[in-house]
C-alpha positions in Angstrom: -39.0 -30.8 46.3 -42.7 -30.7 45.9 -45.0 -33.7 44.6 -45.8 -31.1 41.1 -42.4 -30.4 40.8 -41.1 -33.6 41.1 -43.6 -35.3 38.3 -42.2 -31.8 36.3 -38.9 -33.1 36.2 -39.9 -36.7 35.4 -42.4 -35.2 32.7 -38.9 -33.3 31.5 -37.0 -36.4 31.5 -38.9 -38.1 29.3 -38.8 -35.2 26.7 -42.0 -33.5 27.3 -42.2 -30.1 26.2 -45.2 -28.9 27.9 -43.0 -29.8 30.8 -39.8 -27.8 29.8 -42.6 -24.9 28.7 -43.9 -25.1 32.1 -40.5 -24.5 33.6 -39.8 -21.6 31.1 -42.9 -19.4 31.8 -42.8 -19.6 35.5 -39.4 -19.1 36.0 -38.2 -16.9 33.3 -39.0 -13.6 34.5 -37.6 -13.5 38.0 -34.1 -15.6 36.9 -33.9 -12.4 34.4 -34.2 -10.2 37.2 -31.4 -12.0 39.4 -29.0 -12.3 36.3 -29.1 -8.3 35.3 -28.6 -7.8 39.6 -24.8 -9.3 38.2 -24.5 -8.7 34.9 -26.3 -4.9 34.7 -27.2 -6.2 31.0 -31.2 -6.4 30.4 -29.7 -8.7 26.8 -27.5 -10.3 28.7 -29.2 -11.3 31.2 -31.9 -12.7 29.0 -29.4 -14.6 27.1 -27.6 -15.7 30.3 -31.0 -17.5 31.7 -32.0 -19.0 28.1 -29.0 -20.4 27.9 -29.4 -22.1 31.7 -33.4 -23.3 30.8 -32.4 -24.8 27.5 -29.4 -26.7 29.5 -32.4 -28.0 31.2 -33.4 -29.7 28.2 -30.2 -31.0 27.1 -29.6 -32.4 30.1 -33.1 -33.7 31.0 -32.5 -37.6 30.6 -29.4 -36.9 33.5 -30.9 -34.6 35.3 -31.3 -34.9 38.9 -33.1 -32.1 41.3 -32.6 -32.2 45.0 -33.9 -28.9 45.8 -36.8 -26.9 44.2 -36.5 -26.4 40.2 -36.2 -22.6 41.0 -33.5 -22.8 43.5 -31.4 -25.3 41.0 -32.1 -22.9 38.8 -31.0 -20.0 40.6 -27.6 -21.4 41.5 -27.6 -21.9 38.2 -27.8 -18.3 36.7 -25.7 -17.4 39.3 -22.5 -19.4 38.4 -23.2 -18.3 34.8 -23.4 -14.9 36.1 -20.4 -15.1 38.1 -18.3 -17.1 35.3 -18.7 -14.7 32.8 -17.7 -11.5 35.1 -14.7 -13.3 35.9 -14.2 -14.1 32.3 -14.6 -10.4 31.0 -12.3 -9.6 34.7 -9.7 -11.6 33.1 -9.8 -10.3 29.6 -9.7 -6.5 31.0 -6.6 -7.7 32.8 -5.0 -9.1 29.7 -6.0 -6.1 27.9 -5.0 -3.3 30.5 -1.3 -5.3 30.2 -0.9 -5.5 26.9 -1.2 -1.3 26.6 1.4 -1.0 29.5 4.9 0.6 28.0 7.0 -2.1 28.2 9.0 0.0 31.0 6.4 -0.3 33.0 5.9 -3.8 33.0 9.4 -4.6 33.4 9.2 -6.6 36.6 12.3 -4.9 38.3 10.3 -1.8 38.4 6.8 -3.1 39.6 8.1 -5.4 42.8 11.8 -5.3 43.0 13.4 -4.0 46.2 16.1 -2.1 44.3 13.5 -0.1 42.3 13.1 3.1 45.3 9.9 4.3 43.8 8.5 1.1 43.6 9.5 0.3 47.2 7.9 3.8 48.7 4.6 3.5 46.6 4.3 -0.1 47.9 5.2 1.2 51.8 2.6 4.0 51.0 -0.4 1.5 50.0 0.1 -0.6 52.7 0.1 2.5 55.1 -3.3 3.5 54.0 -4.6 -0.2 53.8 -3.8 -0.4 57.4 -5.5 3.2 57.9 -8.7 2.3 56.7 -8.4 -1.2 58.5 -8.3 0.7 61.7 -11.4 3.1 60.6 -13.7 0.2 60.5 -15.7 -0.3 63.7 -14.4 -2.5 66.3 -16.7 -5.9 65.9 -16.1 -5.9 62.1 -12.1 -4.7 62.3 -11.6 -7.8 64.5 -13.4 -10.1 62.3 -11.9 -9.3 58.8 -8.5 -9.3 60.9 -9.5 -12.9 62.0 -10.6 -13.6 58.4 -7.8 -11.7 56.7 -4.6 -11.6 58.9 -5.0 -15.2 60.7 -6.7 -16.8 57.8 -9.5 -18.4 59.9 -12.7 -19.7 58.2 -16.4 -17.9 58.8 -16.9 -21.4 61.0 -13.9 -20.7 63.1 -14.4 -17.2 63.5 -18.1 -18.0 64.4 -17.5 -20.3 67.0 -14.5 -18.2 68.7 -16.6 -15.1 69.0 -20.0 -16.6 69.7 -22.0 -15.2 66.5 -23.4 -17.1 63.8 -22.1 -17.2 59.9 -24.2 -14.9 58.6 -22.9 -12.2 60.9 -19.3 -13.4 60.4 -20.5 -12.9 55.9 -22.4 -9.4 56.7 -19.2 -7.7 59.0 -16.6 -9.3 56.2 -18.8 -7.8 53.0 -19.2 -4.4 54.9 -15.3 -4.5 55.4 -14.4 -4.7 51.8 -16.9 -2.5 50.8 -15.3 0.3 53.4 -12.2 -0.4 52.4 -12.7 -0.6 48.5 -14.7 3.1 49.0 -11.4 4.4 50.7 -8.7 2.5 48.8 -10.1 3.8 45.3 -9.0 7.7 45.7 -5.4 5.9 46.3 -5.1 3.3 44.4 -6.7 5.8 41.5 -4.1 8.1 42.1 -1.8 5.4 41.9 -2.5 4.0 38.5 -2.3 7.8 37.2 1.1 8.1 38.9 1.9 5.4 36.3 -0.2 5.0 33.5 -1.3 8.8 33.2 
């Protein structure tokens, strides 16, 4: 952390304002910017990173910075960010149950071996799961097989094919994105099947 920033943070501990002002108008703007990249909320976003500064200032007679006060706070926004999209994740979940028939939701329908439909429909997904596995080029089919199938780590898979991490990240994120594009017409079609 720089010299400046570092007497900004001891200026913050000791309850200066200008201090936590300081921190506010420099970083407000871009954090903002990051947070409605997850969110896709202009309010919320602005609420999400208000909420992160002014933790700032409860915090500020703890508070220890190791790193630069903008990349603190950017790890910041973006566990907020990612906490509340799991959160609403979670309540849509609960929600999209709770207006299942109850026929529906009966477990012996959904996963048990007896139930033939359930059994074909689950046969046909995982046909066309292994279909658009096999679509994806070669370098990034063998590495989300790696990842997926024999549960290695980015590391491992890093050092058994010679590329770094960040290769290992970028093959893995273009894999589910590939797949999620041509899973959704299914899976889609599925839900209709038994919800429409």
């Amino acid at each position: 952390m720089e010299h400046t920033e570092t007497l900004i943070v001891e200026q913050l501990k000791t309850g200066n304002e200008d201090a936590y002002q300081y921190i506010y108008d420099r970083h407000y703007a871009l954090l903002c910017h990051v947070a409605n990249g997850y969110v896709k909320d202009h309010f919320l976003a602005e609420t999400i990173v208000g909420d992160t500064i002014f933790h700032l200032w409860e915090i500020r007679e703890t508070l220890e910075i190791s790193v630069s006060i903008r990349s603190y706070l950017l790890r910041a926004v973006r566990n907020r960010c990612i906490n509340y999209l799991n959160s609403e994740w979670e309540k849509r979940e609960i929600s999209f149950s709770s207006l299942m028939p109850d026929e529906i939701t009966d477990d012996k329908m959904m996963i048990s071996d007896s139930h033939p439909l359930g059994t074909l429909l689950e046969r046909e997904l995982e046909e066309e799961i292994y279909k658009a596995i096999d679509k994806l080029p070669d370098e990034c089919r063998r590495i989300f097989d790696k990842s997926r199938f024999e549960g290695k780590s980015y590391e491992e898979i890093s050092q058994e094919l010679g590329i770094s991490v960040n290769t290992v990240k970028y093959h893995i994120k273009n894999a589910l994105a590939s797949l999620q594009k041509n899973l959704s017409k299914y899976l889609i079609t599925l839900l209709l099947f038994f919800f429409g």
